[in-house]
PATINU-361882 format. One record per residue: residue number from 1; x, y, z of N, C-alpha, C, O in turn. Coordinates in pm, whole numbers. Layout:
N
ATOM  nr    n_x    n_y    n_z   ca_x   ca_y   ca_z    c_x    c_y    c_z    o_x    o_y    o_z
ATOM NUM      X      Y      Z      X      Y      Z      X      Y      Z      X      Y      Z
...
This chain:
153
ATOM  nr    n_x    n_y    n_z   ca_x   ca_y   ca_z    c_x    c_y    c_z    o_x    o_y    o_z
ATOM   1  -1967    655   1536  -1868    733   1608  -1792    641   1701  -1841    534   1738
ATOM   2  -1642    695   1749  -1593    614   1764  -1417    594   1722  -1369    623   1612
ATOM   3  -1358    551   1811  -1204    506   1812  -1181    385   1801  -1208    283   1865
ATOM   4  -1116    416   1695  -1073    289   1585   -918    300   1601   -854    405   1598
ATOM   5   -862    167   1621   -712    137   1666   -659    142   1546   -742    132   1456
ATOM   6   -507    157   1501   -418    128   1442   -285     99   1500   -242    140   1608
ATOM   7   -220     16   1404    -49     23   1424     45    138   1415     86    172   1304
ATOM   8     76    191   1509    166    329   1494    275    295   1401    264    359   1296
ATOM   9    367    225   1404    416    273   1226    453    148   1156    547     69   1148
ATOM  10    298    174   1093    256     72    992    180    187    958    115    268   1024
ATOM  11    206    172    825    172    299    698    224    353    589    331    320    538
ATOM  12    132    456    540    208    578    495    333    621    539    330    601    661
ATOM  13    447    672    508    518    751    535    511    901    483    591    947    402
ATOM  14    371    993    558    402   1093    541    447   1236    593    474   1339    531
ATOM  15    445   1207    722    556   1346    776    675   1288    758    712   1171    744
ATOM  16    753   1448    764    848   1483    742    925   1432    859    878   1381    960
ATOM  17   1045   1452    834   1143   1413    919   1140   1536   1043   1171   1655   1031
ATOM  18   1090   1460   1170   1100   1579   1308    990   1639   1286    992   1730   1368
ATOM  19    882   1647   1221    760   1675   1195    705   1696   1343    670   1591   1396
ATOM  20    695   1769   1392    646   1769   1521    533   1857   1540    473   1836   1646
ATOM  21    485   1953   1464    341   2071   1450    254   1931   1455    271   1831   1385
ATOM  22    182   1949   1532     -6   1904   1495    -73   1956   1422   -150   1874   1374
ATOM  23    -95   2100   1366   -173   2178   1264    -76   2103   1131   -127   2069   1025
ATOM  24     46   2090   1158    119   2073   1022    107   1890    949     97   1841    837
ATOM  25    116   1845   1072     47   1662   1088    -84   1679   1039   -107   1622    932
ATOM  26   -198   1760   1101   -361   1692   1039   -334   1775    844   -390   1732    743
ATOM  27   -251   1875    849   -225   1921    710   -192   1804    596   -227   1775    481
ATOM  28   -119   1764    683    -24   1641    568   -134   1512    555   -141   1451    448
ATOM  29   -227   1473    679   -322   1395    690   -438   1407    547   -476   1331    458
ATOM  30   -463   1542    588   -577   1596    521   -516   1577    357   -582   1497    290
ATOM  31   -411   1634    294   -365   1618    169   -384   1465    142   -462   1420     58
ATOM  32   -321   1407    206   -297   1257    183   -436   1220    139   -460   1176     26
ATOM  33   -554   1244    259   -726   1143    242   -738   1199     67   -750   1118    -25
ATOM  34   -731   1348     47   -796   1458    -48   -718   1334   -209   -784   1317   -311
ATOM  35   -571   1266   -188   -502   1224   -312   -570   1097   -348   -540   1022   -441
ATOM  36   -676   1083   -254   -728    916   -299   -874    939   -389   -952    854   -431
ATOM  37   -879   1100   -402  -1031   1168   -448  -1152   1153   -376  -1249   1127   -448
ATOM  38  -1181   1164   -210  -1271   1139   -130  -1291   1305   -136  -1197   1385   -141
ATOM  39  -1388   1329   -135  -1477   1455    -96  -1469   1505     40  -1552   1476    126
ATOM  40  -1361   1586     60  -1339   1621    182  -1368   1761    277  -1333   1795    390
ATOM  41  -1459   1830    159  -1500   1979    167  -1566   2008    300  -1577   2120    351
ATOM  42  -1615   1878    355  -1706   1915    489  -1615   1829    618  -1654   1807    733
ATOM  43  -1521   1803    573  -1446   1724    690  -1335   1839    723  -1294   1928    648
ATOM  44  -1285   1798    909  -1221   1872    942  -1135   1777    991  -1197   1687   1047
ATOM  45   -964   1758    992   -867   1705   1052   -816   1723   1197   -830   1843   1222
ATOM  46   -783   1684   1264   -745   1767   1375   -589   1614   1392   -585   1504   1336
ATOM  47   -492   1672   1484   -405   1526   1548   -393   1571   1686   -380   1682   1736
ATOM  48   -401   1462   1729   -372   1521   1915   -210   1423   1987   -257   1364   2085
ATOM  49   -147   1408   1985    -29   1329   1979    -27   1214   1881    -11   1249   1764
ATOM  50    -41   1073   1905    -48    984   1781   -163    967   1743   -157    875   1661
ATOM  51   -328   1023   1758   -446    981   1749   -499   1159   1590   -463   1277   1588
ATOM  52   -560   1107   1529   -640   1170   1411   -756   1192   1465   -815   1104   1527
ATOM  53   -807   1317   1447   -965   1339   1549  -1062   1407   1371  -1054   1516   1314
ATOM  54  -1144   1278   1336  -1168   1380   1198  -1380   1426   1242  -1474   1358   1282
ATOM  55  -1371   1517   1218  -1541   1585   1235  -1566   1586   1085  -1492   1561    989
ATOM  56  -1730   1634   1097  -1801   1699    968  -1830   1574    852  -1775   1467    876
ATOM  57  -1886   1580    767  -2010   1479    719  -1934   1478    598  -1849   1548    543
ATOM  58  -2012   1344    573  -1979   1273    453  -2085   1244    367  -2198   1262    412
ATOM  59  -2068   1184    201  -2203   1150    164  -2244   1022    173  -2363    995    159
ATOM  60  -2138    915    200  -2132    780    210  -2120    708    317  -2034    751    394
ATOM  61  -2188    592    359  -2068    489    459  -1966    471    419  -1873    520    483
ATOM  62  -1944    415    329  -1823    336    261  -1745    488    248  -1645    501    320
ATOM  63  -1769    563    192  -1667    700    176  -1606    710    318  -1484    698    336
ATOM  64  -1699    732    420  -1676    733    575  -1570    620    623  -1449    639    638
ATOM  65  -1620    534    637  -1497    394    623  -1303    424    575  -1188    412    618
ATOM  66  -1402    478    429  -1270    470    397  -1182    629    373  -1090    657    296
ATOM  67  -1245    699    455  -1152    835    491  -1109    769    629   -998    789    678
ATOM  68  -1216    681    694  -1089    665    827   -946    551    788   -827    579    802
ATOM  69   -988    452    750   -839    400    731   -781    429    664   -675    369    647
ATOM  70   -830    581    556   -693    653    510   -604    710    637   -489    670    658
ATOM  71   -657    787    702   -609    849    811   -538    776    905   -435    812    962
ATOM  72   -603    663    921   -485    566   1067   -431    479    992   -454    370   1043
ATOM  73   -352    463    866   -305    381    836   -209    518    764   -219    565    651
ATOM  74   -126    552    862     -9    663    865    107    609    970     81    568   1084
ATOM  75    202    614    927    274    576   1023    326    720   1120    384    823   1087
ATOM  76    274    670   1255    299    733   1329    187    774   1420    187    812   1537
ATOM  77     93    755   1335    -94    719   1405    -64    580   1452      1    488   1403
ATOM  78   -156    602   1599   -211    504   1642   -336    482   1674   -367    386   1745
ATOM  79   -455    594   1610   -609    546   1612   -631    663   1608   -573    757   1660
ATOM  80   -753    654   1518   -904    753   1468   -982    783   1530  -1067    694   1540
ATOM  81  -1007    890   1595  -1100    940   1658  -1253    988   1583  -1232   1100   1537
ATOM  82  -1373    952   1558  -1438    953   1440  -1559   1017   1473  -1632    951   1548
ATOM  83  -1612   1154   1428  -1683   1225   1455  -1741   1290   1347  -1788   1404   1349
ATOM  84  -1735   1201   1239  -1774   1203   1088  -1965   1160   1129  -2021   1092   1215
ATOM  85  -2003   1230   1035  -2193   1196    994  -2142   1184    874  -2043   1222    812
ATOM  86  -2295   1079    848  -2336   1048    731  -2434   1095    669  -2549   1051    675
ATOM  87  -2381   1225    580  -2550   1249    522  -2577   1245    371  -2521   1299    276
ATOM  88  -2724   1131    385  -2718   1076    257  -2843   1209    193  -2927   1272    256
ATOM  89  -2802   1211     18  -2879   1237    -39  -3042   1227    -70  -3075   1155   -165
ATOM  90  -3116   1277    -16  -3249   1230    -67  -3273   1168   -212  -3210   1218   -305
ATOM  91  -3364   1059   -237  -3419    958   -162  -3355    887    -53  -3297    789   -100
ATOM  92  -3342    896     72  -3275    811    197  -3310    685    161  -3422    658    117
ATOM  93  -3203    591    179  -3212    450    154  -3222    395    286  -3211    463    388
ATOM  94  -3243    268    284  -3232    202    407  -3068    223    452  -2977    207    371
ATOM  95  -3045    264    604  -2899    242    610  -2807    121    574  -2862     19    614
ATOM  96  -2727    104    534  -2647    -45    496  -2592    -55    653  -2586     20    750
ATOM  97  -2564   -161    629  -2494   -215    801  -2381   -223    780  -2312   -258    685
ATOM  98  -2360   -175    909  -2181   -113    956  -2102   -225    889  -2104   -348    895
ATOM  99  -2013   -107    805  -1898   -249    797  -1791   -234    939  -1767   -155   1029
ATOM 100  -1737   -405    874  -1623   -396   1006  -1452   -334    954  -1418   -267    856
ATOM 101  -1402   -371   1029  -1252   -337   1017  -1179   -434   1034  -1229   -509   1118
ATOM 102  -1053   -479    981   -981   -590    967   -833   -585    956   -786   -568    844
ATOM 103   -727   -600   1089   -623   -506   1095   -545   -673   1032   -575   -791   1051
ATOM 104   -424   -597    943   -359   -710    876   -246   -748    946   -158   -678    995
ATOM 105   -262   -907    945   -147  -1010   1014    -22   -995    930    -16   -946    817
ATOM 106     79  -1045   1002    193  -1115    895    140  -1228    845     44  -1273    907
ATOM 107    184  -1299    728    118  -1416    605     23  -1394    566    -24  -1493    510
ATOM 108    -75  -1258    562   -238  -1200    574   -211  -1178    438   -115  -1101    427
ATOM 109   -262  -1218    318   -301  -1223    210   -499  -1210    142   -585  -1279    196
ATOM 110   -525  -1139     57   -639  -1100     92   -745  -1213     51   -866  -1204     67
ATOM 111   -690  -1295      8   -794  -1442    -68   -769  -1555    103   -821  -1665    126
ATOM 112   -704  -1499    164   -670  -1568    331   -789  -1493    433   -865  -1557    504
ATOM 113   -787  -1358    423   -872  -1253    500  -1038  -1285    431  -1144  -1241    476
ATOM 114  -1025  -1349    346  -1217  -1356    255  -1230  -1484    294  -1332  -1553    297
ATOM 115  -1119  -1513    325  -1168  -1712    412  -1205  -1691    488  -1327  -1685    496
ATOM 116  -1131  -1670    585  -1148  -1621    725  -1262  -1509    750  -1340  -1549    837
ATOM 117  -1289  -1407    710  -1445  -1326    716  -1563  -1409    621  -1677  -1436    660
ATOM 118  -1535  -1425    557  -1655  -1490    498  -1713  -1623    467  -1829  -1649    434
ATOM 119  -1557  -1742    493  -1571  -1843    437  -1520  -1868    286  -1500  -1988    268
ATOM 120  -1504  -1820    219  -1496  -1840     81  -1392  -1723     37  -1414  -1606      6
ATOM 121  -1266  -1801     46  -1147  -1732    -22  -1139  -1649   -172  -1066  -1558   -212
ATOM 122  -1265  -1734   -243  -1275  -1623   -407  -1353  -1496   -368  -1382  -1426   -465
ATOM 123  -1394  -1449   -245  -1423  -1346   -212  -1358  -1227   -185  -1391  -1124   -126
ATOM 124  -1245  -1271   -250  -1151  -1142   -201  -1211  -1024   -246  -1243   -935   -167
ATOM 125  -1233  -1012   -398  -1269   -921   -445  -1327   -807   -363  -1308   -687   -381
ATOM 126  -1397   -864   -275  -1510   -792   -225  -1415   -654   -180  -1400   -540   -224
ATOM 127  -1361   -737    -66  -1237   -682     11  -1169   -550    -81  -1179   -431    -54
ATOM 128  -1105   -604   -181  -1027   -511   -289  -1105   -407   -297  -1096   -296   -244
ATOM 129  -1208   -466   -388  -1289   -302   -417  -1319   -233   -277  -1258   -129   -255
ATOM 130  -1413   -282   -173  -1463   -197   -102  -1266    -66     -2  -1276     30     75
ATOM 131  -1141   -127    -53  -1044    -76     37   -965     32   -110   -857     90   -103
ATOM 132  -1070     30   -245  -1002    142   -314  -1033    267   -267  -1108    297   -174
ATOM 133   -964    340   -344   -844    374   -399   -708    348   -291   -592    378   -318
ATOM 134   -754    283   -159   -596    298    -77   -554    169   -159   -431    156   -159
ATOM 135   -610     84   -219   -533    -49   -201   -533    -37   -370   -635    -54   -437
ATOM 136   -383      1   -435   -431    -32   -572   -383   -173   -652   -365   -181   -774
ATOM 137   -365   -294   -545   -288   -398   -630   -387   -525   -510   -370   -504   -390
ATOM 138   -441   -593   -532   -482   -697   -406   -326   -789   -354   -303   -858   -255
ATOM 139   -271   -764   -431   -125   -850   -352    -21   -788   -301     87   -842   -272
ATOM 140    -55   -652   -285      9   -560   -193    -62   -476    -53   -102   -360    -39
ATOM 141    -57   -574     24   -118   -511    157     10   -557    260    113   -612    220
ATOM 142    -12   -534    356     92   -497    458     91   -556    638     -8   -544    710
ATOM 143    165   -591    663     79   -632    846     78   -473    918    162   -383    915
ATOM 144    -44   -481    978    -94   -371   1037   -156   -319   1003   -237   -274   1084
ATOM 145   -171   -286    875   -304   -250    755   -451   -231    786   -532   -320    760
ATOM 146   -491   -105    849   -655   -166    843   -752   -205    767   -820   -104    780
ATOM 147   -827   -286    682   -894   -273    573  -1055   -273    584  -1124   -362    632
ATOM 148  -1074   -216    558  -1285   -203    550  -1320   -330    538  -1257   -382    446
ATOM 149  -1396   -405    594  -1485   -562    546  -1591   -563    508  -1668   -616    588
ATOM 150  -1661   -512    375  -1803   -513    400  -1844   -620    426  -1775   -721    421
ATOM 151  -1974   -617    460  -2097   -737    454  -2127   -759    309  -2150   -660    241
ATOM 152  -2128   -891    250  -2138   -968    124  -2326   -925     92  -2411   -938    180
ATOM 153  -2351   -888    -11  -2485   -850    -51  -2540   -981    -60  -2657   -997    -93
């Protein structure tokens, strides 16, 4: 739990022009997470001026992760308010350790970002997969961008 920063407009472009409702903002929020196919039946949206306030449980970390930088990587958000649980399926596994977050530079290329987190630039991959379905090309990311970092197994 926890507030997680973003670039206010660096994103999505998805309100409308003069979009000014908050019920009508976490609406457009909520559609947007639901188009990447995250399981959103137990999550609730809320917006409070530029900040996303999301509640209610998930089945994953990584799902968790990555419903929040769907959400603050909207232009016009400037940070996630995160009040998401994690509840895993029995057999409970050991928890995995937190991933981090990794907001994108200008010249930030993702075989540059696996140097720099990990040492070893052919690690991008990692990066790619763990930021699908938002990221569907590794040579299209953006400055301001948040992206999930896991920890390398």
């Amino acid at each position: 739990m926890g507030l997680i920063s973003f670039i206010k407009n660096a994103g999505a472009k998805i309100f409308k022009s003069g979009e000014k409702r908050e019920e009508d903002k976490a609406n457009l929020i909520m559609e947007h997470i639901k188009k990447f196919g995250f399981d959103v039946s137990a999550v609730q949206v809320a917006v409070d001026g530029e900040k996303v306030i999301l509640h209610g449980k998930v089945d994953t970390l990584a799902n968790k992760n990555k419903i929040i930088v769907t959400a603050g990587n909207v232009d016009g958000i400037s940070a996630v308010e995160d009040h998401l649980l994690v509840i895993a399926s029995p057999p409970v596994a050991p928890p995995a350790p937190e991933k981090q977050f990794y907001t994108v530079k200008k010249g930030d290329y993702l075989s540059k970002i696996a140097k720099e987190v990990y040492g070893d630039a052919k690690k991008y991959p990692v990066i790619f997969e763990a930021n699908k379905p938002m990221l569907k090309d590794p040579d299209l990311i953006y400055p301001g961008q948040v992206l999930v970092i896991p920890p390398l197994q």
